[in-house]
N, C-alpha and C positions, 0 to 999 in steps of 0.2 A: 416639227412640233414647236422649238423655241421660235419661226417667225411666228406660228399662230397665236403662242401665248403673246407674244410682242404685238401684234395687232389686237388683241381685242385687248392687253391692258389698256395701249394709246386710245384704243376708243370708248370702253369706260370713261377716260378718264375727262376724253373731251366732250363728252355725251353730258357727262355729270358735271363740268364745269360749267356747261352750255345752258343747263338747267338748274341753275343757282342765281336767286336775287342778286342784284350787284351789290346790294347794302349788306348780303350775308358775306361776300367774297371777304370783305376786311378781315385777314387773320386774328384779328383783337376781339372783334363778334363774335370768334365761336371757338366753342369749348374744345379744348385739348382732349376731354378723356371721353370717351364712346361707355355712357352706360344704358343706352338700348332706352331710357324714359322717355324720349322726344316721342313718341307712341302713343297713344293711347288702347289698351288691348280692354276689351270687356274682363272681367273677373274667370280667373281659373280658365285662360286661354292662349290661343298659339296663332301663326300668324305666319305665313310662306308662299306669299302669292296670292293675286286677287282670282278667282273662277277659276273654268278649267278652259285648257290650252284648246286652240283649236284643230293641232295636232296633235293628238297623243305622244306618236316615238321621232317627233322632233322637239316638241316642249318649249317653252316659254322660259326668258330669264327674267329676271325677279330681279329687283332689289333694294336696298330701306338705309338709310343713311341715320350715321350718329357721331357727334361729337365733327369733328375732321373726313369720319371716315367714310366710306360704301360698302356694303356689304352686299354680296353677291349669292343668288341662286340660282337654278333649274326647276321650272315644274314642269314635271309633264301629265300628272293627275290629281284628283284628291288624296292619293295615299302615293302617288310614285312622286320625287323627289331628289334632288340633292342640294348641299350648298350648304346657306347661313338660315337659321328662320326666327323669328322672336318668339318668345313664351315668357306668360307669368305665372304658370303652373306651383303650386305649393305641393301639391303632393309626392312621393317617393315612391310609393307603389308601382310593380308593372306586372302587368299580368298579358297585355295585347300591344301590336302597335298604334293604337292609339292613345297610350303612354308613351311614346316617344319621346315628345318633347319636355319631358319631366328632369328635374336635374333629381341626384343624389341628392343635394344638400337638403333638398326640401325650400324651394323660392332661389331666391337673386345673391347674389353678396354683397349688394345696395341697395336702393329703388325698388322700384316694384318687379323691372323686366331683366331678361337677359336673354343672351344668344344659342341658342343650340346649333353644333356644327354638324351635318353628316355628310364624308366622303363616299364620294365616287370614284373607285380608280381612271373612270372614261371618262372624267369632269373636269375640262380645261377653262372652266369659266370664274370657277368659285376661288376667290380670293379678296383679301380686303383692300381694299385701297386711300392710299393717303389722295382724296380729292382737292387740299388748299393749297400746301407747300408742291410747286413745282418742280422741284431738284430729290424733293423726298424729306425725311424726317427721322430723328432716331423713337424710337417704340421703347418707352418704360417694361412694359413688363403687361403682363393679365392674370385677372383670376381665372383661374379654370374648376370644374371639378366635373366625376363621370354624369354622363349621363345615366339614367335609370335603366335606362333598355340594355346599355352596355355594363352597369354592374351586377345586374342580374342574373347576364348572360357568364358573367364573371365570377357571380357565386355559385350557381345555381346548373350551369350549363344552359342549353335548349337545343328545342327541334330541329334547328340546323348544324348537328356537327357539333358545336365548340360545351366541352366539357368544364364543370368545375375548375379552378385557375388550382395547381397544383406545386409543388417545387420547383422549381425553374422556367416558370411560365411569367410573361410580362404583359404590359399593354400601354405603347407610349404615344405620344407625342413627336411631332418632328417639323419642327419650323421653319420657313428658310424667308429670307428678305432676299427683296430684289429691287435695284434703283432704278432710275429713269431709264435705263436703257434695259432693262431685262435682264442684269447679268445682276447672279447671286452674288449676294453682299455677304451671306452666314448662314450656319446652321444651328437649330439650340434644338436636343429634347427633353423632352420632360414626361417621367415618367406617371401614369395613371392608376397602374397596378403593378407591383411589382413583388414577385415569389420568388427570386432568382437565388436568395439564401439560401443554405441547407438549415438554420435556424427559425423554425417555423414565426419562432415572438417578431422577427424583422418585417413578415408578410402582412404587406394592405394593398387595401384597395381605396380609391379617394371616397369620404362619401362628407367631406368637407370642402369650402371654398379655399385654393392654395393658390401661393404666387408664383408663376411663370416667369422671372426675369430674362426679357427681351433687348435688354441692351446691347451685347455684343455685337447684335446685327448693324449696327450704326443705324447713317438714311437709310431710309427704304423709302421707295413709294408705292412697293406693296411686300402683302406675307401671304402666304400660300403653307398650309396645314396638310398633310397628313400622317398616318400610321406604320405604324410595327407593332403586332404582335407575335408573340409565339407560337398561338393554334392559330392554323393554317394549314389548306390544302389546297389541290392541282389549282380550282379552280377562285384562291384570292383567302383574306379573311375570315375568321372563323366568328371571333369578336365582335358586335357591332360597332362600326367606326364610326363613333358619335362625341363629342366633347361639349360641354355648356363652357359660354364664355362671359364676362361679365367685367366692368371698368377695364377695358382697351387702352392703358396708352394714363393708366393711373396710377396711384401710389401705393407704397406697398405698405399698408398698413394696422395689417394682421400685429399679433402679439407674438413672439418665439418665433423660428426659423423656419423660412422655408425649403423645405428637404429633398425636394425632386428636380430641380431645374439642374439639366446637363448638358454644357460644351460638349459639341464632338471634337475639340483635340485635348479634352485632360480628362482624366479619368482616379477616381478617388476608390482605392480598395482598404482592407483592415485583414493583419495578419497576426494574431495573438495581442502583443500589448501597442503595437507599431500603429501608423497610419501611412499609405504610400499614395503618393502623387503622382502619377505617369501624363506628363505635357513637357513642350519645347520652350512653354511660355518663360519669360525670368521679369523679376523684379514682384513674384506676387506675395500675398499674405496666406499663411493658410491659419485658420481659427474655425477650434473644435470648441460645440455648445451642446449642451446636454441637454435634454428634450424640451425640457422648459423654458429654454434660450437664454439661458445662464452661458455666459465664455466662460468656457473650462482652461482650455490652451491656446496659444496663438505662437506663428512665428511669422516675423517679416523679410525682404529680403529673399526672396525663394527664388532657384531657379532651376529650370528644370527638372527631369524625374529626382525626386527623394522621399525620404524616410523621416516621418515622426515619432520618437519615441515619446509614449503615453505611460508609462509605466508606473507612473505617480497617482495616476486615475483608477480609479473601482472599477472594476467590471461591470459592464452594461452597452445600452444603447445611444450615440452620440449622434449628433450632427457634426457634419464637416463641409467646409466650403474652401475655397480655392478658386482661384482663375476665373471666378463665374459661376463654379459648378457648384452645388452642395447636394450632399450625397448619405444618408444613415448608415452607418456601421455598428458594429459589434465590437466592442474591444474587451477580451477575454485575460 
């Protein structure tokens, strides 16, 4: 499996490089951040492929460049699918799949368009790729927020299985970069819904544009998405595995903190008035903000697993960040 991903990265990547004006090649021409506008979509529309495949259950790959990058699909029909697709859909509503490509927010978190992602566990193709830098690049961060179809499914239940999101039900994210040679750089997730509290006030679900910091991965010269969630059975996902994506590789420029982006090696919990750090990392800062993105506390100097005492703080709801991670807590 890691030569196949390794062969059709390298051939993306020389496909796409082979198919670029040589006046676009100049790194200086072209725009760092992927916001899906290079497009044009007709009004209240979506966009994943031209016709239909001449195969049905082989299917056709797709794909639409923005900023640096490519983005990759699969079609195999008007309604079968997986990968990356554009939309500029406003609405939130879902009632069918033909709401799919609908974000939560309601529109873009820029411009007019944005990305909708939806995996396939069988989908070795869909990944984004750095097409300018040869060696790879490091990735600011993205906006993300749920999809429609997926937070629906996440209030509401539906016909397939996955029931209202309950106490310790999630639904994340899981990133990983990979450099020229195929071999993972890192991992970051970020969570999209998350109930795992026994304090019901902690429970959401995205249905705003939030920043994904993607830095730790370093270069990459691609990223490859997918899921965890809680519902699940024999045969995969309960959830729809869908995410809207929007400024790739931009700045993070939201007001107050962003609360869900998680390193897999540090891990941020809250026990009464404490805050605990569990990572190997040393020399980091840990600063707790209060939901308005007020610093409440900080300490610098950190290393490995410890303990914050908060005990000078109110009881309530904080942010906390660390190593990468930041994380909402309860501190009682």
């Amino acid at each position: 499996m890691k030569r196949q991903k390794l062969l059709l990265t390298n051939l993306f990547t020389v496909c796409a490089l082979a198919m670029l004006p040589a006046a676009a090649m100049a790194q200086d021409e072209v725009a760092s951040v992927a916001t899906f506008d290079e497009t044009t979509l007709p009004a209240e529309s979506y966009w994943f492929g031209d016709g239909e495949p001449a195969d049905m259950y082989a299917g056709e790959i797709y794909d639409f460049y923005s900023g640096r990058y490519m983005f990759t699909g699969m079609k195999h029909s008007c309604s079968w699918w997986n990968g990356y697709a554009l939309s500029n859909e406003t609405a939130t509503e879902y009632t069918d799949l033909s709401h799919q490509f609908r974000s939560a927010a309601g529109g873009a978190h820029s411009g007019a368009n944005y990305a909708v992602y939806y995996y396939d566990s069988w989908d070795v193709v869909s990944r984004i790729y750095n097409v300018y830098d040869e060696a790879g690049a490091p990735i600011s961060g993205m906006y993300v927020t749920n999809a429609a179809y997926a937070l629906n499914s996440i209030l509401n239940g539906d016909d397939y299985g996955s029931t209202p999101f309950a106490t310790g039900d999630y639904f994340k994210l899981i990133v990983k970069g990979y450099d020229i040679n195929d071999e993972e750089t890192g991992t970051v997730e970020f969570y999209l819904a998350d109930y795992r509290s026994e304090n019901e006030a902690e429970h959401y679900a995205l249905t705003t544009w939030e920043w994904c910091d993607l830095s730790s991965l370093g270069a990459v010269s691609s990223i490859h998405i997918t899921f965890e969630t809680s519902q699940s059975n024999t045969w995969g996902a309960l959830t729809p595995l869908y995410v809207c994506i929007d400024d790739f590789n931009g700045e993070h420029t939201n007001t107050g903190v962003s609360v869900n982006t998680i390193k897999a090696d540090t891990r941020i919990s809250a026990a009464g008035k404490s805050v605990n750090i569990s990572t190997q990392a040393a020399g980091y800062t840990v600063e707790v903000y209060t939901t308005g993105g007020a610093l409440a506390a900080s300490r610098k100097g950190c290393s490995g697993t410890m303990s914050l005492d908060l005990g000078e703080l109110p009881s309530g709801v904080y942010i906390v960040r660390a190593n990468g991670t930041a994380q909402r807590v309860a501190i009682r």
